[in-house]
ZAPA-101585 format. One record per residue (C-alpha): residue in one letter; residue number from 1; x, y, z. Coordinates in steps of 0.05 Angstrom, whole numbers. Example, Ala and Ser with C-alpha at 12.3 -4.5 7.8 and 13.67 -1.06 7.14 Angstrom:
<torkols>
r | k | x | y | z
A | 1 | 246 | -90 | 156
S | 2 | 273 | -21 | 143
</torkols>
This chain:
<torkols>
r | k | x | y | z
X | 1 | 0 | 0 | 0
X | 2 | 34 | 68 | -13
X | 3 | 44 | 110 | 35
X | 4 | 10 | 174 | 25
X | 5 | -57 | 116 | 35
X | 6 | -36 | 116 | 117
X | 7 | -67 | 183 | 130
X | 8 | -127 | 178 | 89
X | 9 | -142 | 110 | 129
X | 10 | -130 | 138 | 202
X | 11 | -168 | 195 | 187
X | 12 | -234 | 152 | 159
X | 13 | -289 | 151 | 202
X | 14 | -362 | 118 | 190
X | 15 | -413 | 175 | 186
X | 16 | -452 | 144 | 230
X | 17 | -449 | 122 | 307
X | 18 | -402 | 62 | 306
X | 19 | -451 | 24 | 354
X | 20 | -511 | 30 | 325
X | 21 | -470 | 1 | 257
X | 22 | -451 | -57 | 315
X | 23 | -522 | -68 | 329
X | 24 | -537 | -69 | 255
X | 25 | -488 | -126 | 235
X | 26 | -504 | -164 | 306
X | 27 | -567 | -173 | 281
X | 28 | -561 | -206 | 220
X | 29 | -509 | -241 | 268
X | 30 | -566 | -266 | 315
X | 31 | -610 | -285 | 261
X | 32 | -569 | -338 | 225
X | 33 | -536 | -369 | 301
X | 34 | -608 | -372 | 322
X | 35 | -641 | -405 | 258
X | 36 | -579 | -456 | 261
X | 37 | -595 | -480 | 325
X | 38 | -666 | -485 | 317
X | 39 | -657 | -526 | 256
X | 40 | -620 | -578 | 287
X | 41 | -677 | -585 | 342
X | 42 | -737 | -588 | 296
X | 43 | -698 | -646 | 246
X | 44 | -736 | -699 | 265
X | 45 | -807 | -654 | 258
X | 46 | -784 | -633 | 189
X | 47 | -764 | -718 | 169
X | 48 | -831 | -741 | 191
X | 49 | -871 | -686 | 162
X | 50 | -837 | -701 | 95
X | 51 | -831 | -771 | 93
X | 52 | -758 | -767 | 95
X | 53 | -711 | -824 | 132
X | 54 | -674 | -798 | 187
X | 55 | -607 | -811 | 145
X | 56 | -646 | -763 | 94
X | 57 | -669 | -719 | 135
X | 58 | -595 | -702 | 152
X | 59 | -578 | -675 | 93
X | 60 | -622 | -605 | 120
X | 61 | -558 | -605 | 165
X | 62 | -510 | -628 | 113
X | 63 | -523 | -581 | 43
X | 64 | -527 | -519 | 91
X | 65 | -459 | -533 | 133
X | 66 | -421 | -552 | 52
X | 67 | -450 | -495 | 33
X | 68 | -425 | -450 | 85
X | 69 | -360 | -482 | 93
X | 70 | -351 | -469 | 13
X | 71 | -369 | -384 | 14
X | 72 | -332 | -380 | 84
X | 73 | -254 | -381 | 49
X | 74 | -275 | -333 | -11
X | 75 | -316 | -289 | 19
X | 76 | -252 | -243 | 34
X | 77 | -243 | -246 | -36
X | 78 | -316 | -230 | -58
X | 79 | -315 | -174 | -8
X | 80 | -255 | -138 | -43
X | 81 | -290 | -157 | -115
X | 82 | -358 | -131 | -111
X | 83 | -344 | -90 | -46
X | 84 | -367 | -110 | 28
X | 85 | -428 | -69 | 39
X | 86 | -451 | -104 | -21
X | 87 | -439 | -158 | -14
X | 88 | -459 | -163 | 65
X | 89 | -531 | -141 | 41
X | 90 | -525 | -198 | -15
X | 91 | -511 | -248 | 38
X | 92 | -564 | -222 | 85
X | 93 | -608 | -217 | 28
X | 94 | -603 | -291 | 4
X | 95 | -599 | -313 | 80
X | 96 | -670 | -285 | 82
X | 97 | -708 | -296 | 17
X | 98 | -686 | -375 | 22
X | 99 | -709 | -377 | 92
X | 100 | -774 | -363 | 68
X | 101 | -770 | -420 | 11
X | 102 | -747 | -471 | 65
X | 103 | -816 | -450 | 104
X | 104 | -856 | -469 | 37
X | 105 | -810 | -524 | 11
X | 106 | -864 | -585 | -9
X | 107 | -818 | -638 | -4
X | 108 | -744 | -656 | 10
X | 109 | -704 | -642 | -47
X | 110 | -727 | -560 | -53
X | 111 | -715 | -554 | 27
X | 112 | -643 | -573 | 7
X | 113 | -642 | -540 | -48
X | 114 | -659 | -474 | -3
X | 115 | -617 | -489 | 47
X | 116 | -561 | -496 | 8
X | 117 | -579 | -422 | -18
X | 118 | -581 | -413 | 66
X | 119 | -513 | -433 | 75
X | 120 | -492 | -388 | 13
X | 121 | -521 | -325 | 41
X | 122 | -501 | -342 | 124
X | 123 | -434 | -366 | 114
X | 124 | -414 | -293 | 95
X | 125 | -441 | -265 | 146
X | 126 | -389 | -269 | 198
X | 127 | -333 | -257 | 159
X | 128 | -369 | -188 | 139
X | 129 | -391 | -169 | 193
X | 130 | -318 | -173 | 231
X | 131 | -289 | -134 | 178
X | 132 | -342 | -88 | 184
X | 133 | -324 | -79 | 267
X | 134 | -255 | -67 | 256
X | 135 | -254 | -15 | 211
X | 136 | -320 | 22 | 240
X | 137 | -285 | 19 | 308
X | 138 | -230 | 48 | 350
X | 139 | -170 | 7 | 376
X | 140 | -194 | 28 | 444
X | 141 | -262 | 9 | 434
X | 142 | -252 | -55 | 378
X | 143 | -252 | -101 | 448
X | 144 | -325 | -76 | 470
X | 145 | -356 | -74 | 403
X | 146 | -331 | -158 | 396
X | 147 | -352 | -170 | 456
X | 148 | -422 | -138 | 425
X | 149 | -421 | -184 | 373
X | 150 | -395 | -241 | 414
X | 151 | -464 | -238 | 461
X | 152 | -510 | -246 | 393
X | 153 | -467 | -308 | 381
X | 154 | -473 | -342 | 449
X | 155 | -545 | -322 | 469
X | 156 | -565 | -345 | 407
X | 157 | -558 | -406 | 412
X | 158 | -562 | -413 | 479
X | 159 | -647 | -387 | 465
X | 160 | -644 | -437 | 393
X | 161 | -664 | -500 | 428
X | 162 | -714 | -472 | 468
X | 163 | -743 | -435 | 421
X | 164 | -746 | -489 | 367
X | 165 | -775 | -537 | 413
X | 166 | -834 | -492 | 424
X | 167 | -845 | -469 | 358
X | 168 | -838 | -542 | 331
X | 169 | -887 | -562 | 387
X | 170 | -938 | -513 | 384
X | 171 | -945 | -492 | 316
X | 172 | -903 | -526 | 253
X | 173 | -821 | -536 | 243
X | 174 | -842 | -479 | 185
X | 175 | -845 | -427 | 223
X | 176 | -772 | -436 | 248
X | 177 | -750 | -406 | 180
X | 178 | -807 | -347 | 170
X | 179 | -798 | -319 | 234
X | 180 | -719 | -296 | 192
X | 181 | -773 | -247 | 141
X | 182 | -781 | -186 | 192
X | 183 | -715 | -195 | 218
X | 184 | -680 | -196 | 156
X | 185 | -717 | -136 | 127
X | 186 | -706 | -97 | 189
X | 187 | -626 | -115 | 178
X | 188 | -620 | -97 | 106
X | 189 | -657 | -39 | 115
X | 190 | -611 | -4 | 173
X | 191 | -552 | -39 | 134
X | 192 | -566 | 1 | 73
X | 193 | -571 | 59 | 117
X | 194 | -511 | 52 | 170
X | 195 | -466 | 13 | 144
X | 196 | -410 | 42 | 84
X | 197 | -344 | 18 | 58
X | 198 | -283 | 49 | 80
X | 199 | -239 | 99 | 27
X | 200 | -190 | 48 | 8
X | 201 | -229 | -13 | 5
X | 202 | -277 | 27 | -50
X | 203 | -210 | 44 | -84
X | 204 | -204 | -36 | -93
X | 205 | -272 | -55 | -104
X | 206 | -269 | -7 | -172
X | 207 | -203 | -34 | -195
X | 208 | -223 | -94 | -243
X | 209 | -171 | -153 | -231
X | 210 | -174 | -215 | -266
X | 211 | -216 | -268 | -239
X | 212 | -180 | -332 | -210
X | 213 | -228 | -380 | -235
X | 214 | -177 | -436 | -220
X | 215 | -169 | -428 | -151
X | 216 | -247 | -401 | -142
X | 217 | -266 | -467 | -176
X | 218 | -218 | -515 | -140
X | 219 | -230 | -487 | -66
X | 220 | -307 | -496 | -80
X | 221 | -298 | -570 | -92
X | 222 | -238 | -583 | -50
X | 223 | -280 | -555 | 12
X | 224 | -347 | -579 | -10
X | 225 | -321 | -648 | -18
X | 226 | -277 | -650 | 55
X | 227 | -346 | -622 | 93
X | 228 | -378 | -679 | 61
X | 229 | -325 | -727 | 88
X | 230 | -325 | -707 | 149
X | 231 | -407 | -693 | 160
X | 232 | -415 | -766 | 124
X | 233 | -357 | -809 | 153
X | 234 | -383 | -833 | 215
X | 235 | -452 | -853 | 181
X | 236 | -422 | -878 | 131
X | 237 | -373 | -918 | 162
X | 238 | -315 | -879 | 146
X | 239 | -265 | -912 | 97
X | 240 | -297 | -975 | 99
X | 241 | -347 | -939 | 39
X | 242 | -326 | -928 | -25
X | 243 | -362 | -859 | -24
X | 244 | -328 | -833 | 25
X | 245 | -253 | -858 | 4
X | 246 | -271 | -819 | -63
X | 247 | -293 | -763 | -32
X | 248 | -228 | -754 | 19
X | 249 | -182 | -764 | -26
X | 250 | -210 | -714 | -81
X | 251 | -218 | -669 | -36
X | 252 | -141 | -687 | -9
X | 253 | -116 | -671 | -83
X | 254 | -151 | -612 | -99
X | 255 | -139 | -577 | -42
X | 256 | -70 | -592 | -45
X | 257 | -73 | -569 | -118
X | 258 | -107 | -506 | -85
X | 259 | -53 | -488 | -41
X | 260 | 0 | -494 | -88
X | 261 | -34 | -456 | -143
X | 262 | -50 | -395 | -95
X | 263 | 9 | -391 | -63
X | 264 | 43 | -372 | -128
X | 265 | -23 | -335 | -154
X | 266 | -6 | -260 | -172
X | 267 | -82 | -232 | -138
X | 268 | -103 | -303 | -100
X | 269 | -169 | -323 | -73
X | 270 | -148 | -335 | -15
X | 271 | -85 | -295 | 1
X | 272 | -47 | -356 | 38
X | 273 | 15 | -319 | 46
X | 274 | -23 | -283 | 103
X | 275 | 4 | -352 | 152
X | 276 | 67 | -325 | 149
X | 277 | 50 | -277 | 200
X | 278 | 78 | -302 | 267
X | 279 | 13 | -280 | 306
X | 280 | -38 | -286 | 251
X | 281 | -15 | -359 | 240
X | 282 | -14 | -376 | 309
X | 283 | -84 | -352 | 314
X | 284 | -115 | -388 | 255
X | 285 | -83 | -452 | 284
X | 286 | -112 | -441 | 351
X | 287 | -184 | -427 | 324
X | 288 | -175 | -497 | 290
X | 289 | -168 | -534 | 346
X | 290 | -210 | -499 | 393
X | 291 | -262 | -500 | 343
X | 292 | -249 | -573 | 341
X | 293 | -267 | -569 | 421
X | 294 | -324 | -524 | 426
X | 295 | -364 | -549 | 371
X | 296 | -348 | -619 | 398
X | 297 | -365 | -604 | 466
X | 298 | -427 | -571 | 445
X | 299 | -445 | -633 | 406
X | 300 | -441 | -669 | 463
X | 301 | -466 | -643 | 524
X | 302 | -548 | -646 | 484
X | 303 | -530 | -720 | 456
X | 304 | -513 | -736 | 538
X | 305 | -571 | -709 | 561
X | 306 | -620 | -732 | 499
X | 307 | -592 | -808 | 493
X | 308 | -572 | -823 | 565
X | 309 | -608 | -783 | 620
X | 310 | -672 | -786 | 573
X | 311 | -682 | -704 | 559
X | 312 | -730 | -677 | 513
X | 313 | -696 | -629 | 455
X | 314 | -731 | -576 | 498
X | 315 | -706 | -596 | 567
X | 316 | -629 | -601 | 532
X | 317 | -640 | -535 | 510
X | 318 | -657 | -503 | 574
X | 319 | -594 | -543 | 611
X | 320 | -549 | -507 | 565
X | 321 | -588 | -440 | 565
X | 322 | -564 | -408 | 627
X | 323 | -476 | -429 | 599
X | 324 | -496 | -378 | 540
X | 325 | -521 | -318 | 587
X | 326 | -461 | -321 | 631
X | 327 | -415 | -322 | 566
X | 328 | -445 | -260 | 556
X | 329 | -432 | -228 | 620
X | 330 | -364 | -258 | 608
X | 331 | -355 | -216 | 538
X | 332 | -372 | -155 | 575
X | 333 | -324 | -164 | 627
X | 334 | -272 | -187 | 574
X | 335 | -287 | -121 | 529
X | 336 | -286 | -87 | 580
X | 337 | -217 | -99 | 612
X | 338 | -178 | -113 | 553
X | 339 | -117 | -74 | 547
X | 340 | -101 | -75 | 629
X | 341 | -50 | -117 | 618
X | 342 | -18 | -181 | 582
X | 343 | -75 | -202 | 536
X | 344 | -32 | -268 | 516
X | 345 | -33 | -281 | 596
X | 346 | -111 | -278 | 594
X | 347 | -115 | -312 | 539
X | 348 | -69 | -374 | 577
X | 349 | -123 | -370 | 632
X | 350 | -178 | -379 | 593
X | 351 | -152 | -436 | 555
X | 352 | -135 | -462 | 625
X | 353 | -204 | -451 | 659
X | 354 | -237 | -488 | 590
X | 355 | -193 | -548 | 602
X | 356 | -218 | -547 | 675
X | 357 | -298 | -538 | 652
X | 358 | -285 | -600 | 605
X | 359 | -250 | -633 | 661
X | 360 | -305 | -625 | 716
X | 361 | -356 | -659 | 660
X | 362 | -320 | -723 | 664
X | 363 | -352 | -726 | 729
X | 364 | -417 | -729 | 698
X | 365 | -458 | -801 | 710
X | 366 | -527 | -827 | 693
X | 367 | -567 | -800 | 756
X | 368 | -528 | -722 | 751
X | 369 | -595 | -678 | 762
X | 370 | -616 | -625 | 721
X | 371 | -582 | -563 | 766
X | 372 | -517 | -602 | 772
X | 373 | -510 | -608 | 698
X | 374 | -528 | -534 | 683
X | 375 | -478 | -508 | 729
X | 376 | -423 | -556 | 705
X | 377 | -439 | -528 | 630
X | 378 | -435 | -458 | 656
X | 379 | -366 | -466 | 693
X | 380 | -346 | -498 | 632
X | 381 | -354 | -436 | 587
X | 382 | -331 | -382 | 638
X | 383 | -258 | -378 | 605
X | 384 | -284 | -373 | 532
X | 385 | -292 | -298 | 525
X | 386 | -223 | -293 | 556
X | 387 | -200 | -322 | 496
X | 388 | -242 | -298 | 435
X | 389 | -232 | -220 | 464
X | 390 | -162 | -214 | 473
X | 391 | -139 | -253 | 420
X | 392 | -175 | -195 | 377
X | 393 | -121 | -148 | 398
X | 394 | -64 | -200 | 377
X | 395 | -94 | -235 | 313
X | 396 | -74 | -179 | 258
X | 397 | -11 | -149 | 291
X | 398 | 34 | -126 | 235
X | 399 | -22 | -138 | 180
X | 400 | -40 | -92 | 140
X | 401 | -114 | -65 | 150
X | 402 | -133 | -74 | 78
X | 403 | -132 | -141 | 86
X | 404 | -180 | -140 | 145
X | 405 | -238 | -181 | 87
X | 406 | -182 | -235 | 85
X | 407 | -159 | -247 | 155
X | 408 | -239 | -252 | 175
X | 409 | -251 | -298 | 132
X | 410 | -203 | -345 | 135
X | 411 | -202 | -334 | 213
X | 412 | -270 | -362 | 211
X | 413 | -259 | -414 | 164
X | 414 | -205 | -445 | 210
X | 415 | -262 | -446 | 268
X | 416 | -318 | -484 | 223
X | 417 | -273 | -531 | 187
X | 418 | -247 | -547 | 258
X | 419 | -314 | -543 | 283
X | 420 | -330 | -601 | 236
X | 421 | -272 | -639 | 242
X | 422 | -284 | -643 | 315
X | 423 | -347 | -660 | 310
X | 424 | -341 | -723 | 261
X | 425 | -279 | -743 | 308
X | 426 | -315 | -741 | 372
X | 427 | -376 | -785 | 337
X | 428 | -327 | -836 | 319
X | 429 | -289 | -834 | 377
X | 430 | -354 | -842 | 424
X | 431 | -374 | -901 | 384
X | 432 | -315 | -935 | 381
X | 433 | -295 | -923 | 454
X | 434 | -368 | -948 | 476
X | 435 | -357 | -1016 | 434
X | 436 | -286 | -1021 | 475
X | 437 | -329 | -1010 | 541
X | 438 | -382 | -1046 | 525
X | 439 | -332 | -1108 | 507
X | 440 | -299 | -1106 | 580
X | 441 | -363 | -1094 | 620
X | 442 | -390 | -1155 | 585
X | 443 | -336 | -1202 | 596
X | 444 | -357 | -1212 | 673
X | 445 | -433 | -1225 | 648
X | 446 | -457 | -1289 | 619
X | 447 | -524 | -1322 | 641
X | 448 | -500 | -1369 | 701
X | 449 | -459 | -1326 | 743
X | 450 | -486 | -1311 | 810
X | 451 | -500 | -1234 | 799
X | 452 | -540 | -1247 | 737
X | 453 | -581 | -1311 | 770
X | 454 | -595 | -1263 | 825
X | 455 | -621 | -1210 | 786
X | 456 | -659 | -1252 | 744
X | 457 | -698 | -1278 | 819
X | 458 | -708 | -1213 | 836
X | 459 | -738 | -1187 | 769
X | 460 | -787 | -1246 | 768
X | 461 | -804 | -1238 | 831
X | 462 | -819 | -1154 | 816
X | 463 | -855 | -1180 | 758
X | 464 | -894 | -1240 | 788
X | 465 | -863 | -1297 | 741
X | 466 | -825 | -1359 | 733
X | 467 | -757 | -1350 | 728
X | 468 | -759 | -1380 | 661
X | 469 | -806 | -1336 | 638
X | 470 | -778 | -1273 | 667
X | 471 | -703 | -1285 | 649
X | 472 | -703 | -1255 | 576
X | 473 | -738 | -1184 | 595
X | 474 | -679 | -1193 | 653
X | 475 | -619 | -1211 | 605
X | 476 | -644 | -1154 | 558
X | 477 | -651 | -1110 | 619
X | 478 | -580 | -1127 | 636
X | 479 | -548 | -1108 | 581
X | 480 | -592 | -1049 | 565
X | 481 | -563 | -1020 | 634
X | 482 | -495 | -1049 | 604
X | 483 | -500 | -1003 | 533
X | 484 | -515 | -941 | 585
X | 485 | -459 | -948 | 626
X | 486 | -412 | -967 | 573
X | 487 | -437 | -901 | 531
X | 488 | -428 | -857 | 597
X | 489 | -354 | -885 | 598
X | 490 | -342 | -863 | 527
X | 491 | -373 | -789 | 537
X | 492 | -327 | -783 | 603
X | 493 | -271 | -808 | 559
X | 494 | -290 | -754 | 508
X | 495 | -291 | -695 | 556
X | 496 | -217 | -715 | 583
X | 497 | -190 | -719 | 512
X | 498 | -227 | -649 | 501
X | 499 | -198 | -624 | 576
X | 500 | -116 | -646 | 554
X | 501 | -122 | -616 | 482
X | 502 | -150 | -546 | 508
X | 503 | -95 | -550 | 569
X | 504 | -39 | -561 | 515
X | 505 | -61 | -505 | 477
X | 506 | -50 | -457 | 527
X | 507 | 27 | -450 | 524
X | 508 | 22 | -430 | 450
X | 509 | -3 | -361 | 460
X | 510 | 59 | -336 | 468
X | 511 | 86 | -351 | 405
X | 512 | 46 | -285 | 389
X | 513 | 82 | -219 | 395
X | 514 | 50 | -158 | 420
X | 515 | 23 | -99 | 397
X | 516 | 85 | -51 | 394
X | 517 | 72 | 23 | 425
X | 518 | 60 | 53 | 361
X | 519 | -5 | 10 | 352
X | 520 | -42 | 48 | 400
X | 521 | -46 | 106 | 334
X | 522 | -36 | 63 | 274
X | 523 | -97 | 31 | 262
X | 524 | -58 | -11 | 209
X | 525 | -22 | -46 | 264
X | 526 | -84 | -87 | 287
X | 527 | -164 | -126 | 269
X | 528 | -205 | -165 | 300
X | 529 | -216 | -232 | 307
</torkols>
C-alpha cells in the first residue's frame, strides 16, 4: 500500500455512530446463530412431516454446513470484488429470501435446495460483519464492540433450542424459518442505511482484476467435498465406503492443488501468504483446534442429556441456556478490561479454565440432576470470552488493515472446518470407545454367574413370574443397563481428551508478539478476530 494511503485511512471515520452500525451487523449475526440451532432441534419434525428417513433428513444439516464451509474461504475475496457493503446485504439478502423458501419447501429435495442457498447467504455473514467492526471501530473500543457481537453469538444459541422446541411443538417446524422475514428486512434496511465501505477498500472494489477461476473453482470443490467427508464419515462408516474414500481423497488432491496454485497466484483467492504472520498464523491454528473443542463439546453435552439421561430437545435446550447468558456477561467483562495488561496471559487463563470446565464434565454419570449439569456447563464456558476477546487485539498485529476481508474470513474458516472436524472425530471416537467398554463390562456377564441368576430372581419376583419366563426381559434389561454405562464411559472419555487438548493449547499463546507502542495510533497495526 503506498504510503501517502496511511493518513487517508487513520483519518476515515463511519458517518454514522459506530454502535448503532454494531447493532446493525449483530443482528443479521443473531438471526443466522439462532435459525442454526433451531434447525437442528426441529430435524426430526421436518423428516416425519416429509416422509424423509432420518439418514435423509440429515442432509437439511448437511447441504447448509457444505455450503457454508464453501463461501466461508472466498468471501474475503468477494468482499474486495464486488465491495463488502454489497456484498454483506447480498448475503443477508439470500440468507432471508431462502429462509422463506425452506418454510414453503413441499418436499425434500427444494428444502435442500434452499438451504443450500441458506448456507450461501449465512456463511458470509461473519466474515463481513468482523471486517465491518474493525474498521467502523477504534483500537480502544474494537474489544467492546466484539464482545457486542460475541453476546448475539452465544445467546443465540443458547435461546435456539428452546425456542425451536416450542415453535416445533406448538405450531409447525415452518415457522422456524419465516420468523428470519421481519428480521431480515429490518437488517438490510438499517444496513443500507448505516453501514458504508471504507476509502480504500472502495479504491479496490473499482479496480477490475482478473478473476481466479482456478483457484475459485478448485477451493469450491476441494472444501465442499472435505465437509462432506467429514459430515458423512461416521454414518457412513468412514473408509470402509467407497463414497467416502472418493470423496477424501478428491478433496485431499484438490486442495493440495489449491494451495500450491495460490500460493504462487499474482491476486489469490485466498491470500495464503497471510500464515506467514507469526501471530496471525498462530491464531488461525488455535481457532482450528479450539473450534475442534467447542463445537465438539457442544455436540455433546445435548446428545448426553438426549440419549442417556432421557431429555427432551426442549429440556437439553434449557440445561445449556443459562452457559450462554453467563458467556455474555463474560464478553462484557472481557471487552471491558482488555488492554489492562498481558492479553496473551488472559488468553493462557482462559484456555486453562476451558480445560478445567471439560474436566469437571468427566464427572458427569447417569443420575447427575438437572441443576448439577447446568452449572457444570456454565463453569465450563466461563474462560471462553477470555479467549475470543483478547486474541482480537493479537490476531492482525503487523497486517496490513486492507486485508481485514481476508484475515476474517479465513479466521473463521479455520473455526468451522475445525468445528466439523471435531465433530465427526468425537462421533467416531464415542462409538468406538463405547464398543471397547461395552466389550470389557460384558466379559464378567454371561447367564450363570451368581450376579446375573440373582437378578434374574429378583426381576421375576418384581414382575410375578417364573424365572424362566422372566429371564429374557432380565438378560435384555441387563445389558440395556450395560449399553448405558458403557456409553457414559465413552462421553467421560470424550470430555478428558477435550480437557488435555484445550490444556496443551495454552502454552502457544505466546508464540504471538504484542502490539508494539506505536499501535495504539496506527490503526494498520491491528483487526479483529
Amino acid at each position: 500500500m503506498p504510503p501517502a494511503a496511511a493518513p487517508i485511512e487513520a483519518a476515515w471515520k463511519p458517518k454514522h455512530n459506530p454502535w448503532l452500525i454494531a447493532l446493525t451487523v449483530t443482528l443479521a449475526t443473531f438471526m443466522e446463530v439462532l435459525d442454526t440451532s433451531i434447525a437442528n432441534v426441529a430435524l426430526p419434525h421436518i423428516g416425519g412431516s416429509l416422509g424423509a428417513s432420518q439418514e435423509e433428513a440429515t442432509w437439511v444439516l448437511t447441504s447448509y454446513l457444505v455450503a457454508s464451509a464453501v463461501i466461508l474461504p472466498i468471501s474475503g475475496w468477494l468482499s474486495n470484488r464486488i465491495g463488502r457493503k454489497r456484498f454483506y446485504m447480498t448475503c443477508v439478502a439470500m440468507f432471508t429470501v431462502s429462509s422463506v423458501l425452506c418454510g414453503f419447501a413441499p418436499n425434500l429435495p427444494m428444502l435442500i435446495f434452499a438451504r443450500i442457498l441458506q448456507g450461501l447467504g449465512g456463511g458470509g455473514l461473519a466474515p463481513s460483519e468482523q471486517a465491518i467492526l474493525a474498521d467502523t471501530f477504534s483500537i480502544e473500543k474494537r474489544g467492546q464492540a466484539f464482545a457486542l457481537y460475541g453476546m448475539a453469538v452465544v445467546v443465540a444459541p443458547a435461546i435456539g433450542p428452546t425456542l425451536g422446541g416450542w415453535i416445533t411443538d406448538n405450531y409447525s417446524w415452518h415457522w422456524i424459518f419465516f420468523i428470519n422475514l421481519p428480521i431480515g428486512i429490518i437488517s438490510l434496511l438499517l444496513s443500507h442505511r448505516m453501514v458504508e465501505d471504507p476509502p480504500e477498500l472502495t479504491a479496490r472494489t473499482k479496480r477490475r482484476d482478473p478473476v481466479d477461476y482456478i483457484g475459485l473453482l478448485s477451493v469450491a470443490i476441494g472444501v465442499g467435498m472435505l465437509e462432506f467427508t467429514l459430515d458423512k464419515g461416521q454414518e457412513k462408516d468412514w473408509f470402509g465406503s467407497g463414497e467416502i474414500q472418493t470423496t477424501a481423497i478428491l478433496a485431499g488432491v484438490i486442495l493440495l492443488f489449491f494451495v500450491l496454485w495460490e500460493w504462487f497466484h499474482p491476486d489469490p483467492i485466498v491470500d495464503l501468504k497471510l500464515l506467514k504472520n507469526r501471530n496471525f498464523g498462530t491464531a488461525v491454528f488455535l481457532q482450528l483446534v479450539l473450534g475442534m473443542v467447542l463445537f465438539g463439546s457442544t455436540v455433546l453435552i445435548p446428545q448426553y442429556l438426549q440419549v442417556l439421561l432421557g431429555y427432551t430437545a426442549e429440556n437439553a435446550g434449557k440445561v445449556l441456556s443459562p452457559a450462554g447468558f453467563v458467556m455474555m456477561v463474560g464478553m462484557a467483562i472481557a471487552g471491558r478490561t482488555l488492554g489492562k495488561g498481558d492479553p496473551r496471559f488472559t488468553v493462557m487463563v482462559g484456555y486453562l479454565a476451558v480445560a478445567a470446565g471439560l474436566y469437571n464434565l468427566t464427572r458427569l454419570d447417569l443420575y447427575s440432576s438437572y441443576h448439577t449439569v447446568m452449572l457444570w456447563r456454565a463453569l465450563q464456558v466461563v474462560g471462553l470470552p477470555f479467549i475470543f476477546i483478547p486474541i482480537s487485539t493479537l490476531n492482525y498485529v503487523g497486517v496490513p488493515r486492507d486485508k481485514s476481508n481476508q484475515i476474517s474470513s479465513l479466521s473463521n474458516f479455520a473455526r468451522n472446518i475445525g468445528g466439523s472436524a471435531g465433530t465427526a472425530l468425537l462421533t467416531t471416537f464415542l462409538a468406538r470407545t463405547a464398543q471397547v467398554h461395552s466389550v470389557a463390562l460384558g466379559a464378567n456377564i454371561y447367564a450363570g454367574s451368581a450376579a446375573v441368576s440373582d437378578f434374574v430372581s429378583r426381576f421375576a419376583q418384581m414382575t410375578r413370574s417364573s424365572v424362566a419366563g422372566a429371564q429374557p426381559l432380565a438378560l435384555a434389561q441387563i445389558y440395556g443397563q450395560l449399553g448405558r454405562q458403557a456409553n457414559m464411559l465413552a462421553y467421560k472419555n470424550a470430555f478428558f481428551v477435550l480437557a488435555c487438548t484445550v490444556a496443551a493449547l495454552s502454552p502457544l499463546v505466546w508464540i504471538m508478539r504484542l502490539p508494539p507502542k506505536t499501535a495504539k495510533v496506527d490503526p494498520e497495526q491491528m483487526a479483529a478476530h
